[in-house]
N, C-alpha and C positions, 0 to 999 in steps of 0.2 A: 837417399842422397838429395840436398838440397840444390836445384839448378840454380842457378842465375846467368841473364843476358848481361854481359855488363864489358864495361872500356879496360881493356889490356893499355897504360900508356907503354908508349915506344918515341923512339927520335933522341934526340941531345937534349944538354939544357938548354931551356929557352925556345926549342924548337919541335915542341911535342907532333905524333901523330897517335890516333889510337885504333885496336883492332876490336872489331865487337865481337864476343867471344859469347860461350857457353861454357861453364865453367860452375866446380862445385864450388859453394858459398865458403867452404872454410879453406878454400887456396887461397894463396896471395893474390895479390891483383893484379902483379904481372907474373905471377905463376904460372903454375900447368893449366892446363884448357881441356876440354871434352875437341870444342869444335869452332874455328872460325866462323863467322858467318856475312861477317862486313867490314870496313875501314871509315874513319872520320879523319878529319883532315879541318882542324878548326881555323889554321890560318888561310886557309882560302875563303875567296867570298863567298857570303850565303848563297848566293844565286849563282857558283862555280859548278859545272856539272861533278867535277871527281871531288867535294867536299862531302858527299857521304856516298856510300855504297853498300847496300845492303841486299841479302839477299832472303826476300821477303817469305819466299817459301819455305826454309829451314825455321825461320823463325817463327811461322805460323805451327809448323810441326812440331817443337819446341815447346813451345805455349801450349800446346795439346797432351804435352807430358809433362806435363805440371812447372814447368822454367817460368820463374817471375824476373821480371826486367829491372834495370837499375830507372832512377828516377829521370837520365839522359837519355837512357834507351826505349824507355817507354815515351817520352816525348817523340822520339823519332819513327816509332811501330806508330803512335797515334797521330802525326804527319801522312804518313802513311798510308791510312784507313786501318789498321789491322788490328787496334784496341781502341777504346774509348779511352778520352784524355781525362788527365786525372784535374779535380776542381779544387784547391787550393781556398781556405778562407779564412784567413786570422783576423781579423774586427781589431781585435784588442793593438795588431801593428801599426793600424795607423791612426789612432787616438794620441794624440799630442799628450807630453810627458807633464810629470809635477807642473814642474816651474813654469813649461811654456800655459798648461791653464792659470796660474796664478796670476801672470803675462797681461792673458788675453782678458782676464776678471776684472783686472787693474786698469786696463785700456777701456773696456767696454766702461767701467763705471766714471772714468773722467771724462766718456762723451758723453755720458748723460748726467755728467754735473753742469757744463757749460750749455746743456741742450734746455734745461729746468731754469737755468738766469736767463736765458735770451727772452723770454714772452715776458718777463714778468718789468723788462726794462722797458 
């Protein structure tokens, strides 16, 4: 069975809350569950005590039977302390597109046409 830690949404629309769950990978996601383990609550402030609640021992035991975390939940075990954070690196996103290099080609080579006549007057 594939575990996963992952967000049960719950609440109205508009007015989400979610449960952190345990839960096998091919339920729905507000399906059936194995087992609660904590509550998020995203529209309180971050520095709200009951904006997240978790309870760090199930989830360490969890992890210890193979349960891998959603990419939410794993930020919140690596707040935490309870795994190492995961390092995210795409280069390629933030390299300016076509046109903005054609852009900056275009700019750069009209300050160094008016920069080539300034000495020579």
């Amino acid at each position: 069975m594939a575990l996963r830690i992952r967000l049960a949404r719950g609440g109205t629309k508009k007015r989400p809350h979610y449960n952190i769950v345990i839960a096998d990978s091919r339920n729905p996601r507000d399906g059936r569950f194995i087992e609660k383990i904590g509550f998020y609550n995203p529209l309180l402030p971050s520095d709200h005590a009951d904006r997240l609640k978790l309870n760090l021992e199930s989830a360490k035991e969890w992890i210890g039977k193979g349960a891998v975390a959603s990419d939410r939940v794993h930020k919140f075990l690596a707040n935490a302390g309870l795994v190492k954070a995961r390092v995210h690196n795409n280069p390629q996103k933030a390299q300016p597109k076509k046109k903005a290099q054609e852009r900056a080609a275009a700019a750069a080579a009209a300050a160094a046409k008016p920069a080539e006549e300034a000495p020579a007057a």
